[in-house]
N, C-alpha and C positions, 0 to 999 in steps of 0.2 A: 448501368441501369437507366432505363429511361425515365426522365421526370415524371411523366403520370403514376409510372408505375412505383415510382417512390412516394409521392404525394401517397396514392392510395395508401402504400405499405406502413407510412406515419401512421396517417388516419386509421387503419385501421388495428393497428397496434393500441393507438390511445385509447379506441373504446372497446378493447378486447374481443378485435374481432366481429362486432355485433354493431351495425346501425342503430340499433334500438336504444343504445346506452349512451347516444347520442342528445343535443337539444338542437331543436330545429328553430332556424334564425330566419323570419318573413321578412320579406324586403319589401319597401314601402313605393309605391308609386310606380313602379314595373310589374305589367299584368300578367308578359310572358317569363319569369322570372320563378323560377320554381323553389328560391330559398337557397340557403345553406345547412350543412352542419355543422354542429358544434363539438369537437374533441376538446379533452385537457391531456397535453402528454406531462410524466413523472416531472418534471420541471415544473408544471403548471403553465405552461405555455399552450395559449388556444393552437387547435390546430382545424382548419377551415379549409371543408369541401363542398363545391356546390351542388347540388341535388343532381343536376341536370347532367354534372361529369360523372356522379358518382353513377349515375343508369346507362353510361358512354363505356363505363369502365367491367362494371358488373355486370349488367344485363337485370339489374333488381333495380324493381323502381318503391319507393318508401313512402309510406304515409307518414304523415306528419305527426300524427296522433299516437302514434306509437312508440315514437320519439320521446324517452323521458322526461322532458321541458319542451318548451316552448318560448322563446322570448321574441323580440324586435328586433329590427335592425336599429333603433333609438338606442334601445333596453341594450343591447349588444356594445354600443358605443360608451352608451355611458358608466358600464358595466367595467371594461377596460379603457377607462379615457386613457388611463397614466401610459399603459403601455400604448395603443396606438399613437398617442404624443411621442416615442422613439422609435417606434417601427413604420413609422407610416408619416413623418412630419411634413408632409405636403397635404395640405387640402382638398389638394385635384384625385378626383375620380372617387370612386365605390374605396373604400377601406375595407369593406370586406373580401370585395374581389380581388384587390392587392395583397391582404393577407394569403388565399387563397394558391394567387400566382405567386407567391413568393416562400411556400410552406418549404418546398422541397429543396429552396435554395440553402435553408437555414441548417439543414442537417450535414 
């Protein structure tokens, strides 16, 4: 199975199928950056896609507002420091977009 097509299949298992049941996470400082979402799968493990793949994938593009939450990418981080301290222990780059690239590795 191709990695996108897994990613997708995570994600959209976590929120039963539905973007809506998702929280959408704003990135700070990036104007062309359309955000991500936010999954929890049965483990509680975030599971993060970003907007821009998910309208690449589906052909649906998401309002944000619709999106049962809303947080930051601050709110995001600070939200789960403890685990991105094990899954992400480098400093360098977007933490979100590394979770992102690295959702479908984990299953």
């Amino acid at each position: 199975m191709a990695s996108s097509t897994k990613q997708l299949y995570l994600f959209l298992t976590a929120c039963s199928g539905n973007w809506r049941n998702t929280i959408h996470i704003s990135c700070q400082g990036e104007t062309d950056d359309f955000g991500y979402l936010l999954a929890v799968d049965r483990d509680g493990q975030p599971i993060i896609l970003a907007v821009q793949q998910f309208y690449q994938l589906t052909g649906v593009w998401i309002d944000p507002a619709e999106c049962c939450g809303q947080l930051t990418e601050a709110g995001f981080e600070a939200l789960y420091a403890q685990y991105l301290l094990w899954r992400c222990p480098t400093t360098e780059g977007n933490s979100l977009r590394n979770l992102c690239e690295g959702t479908a590795d984990r299953q």
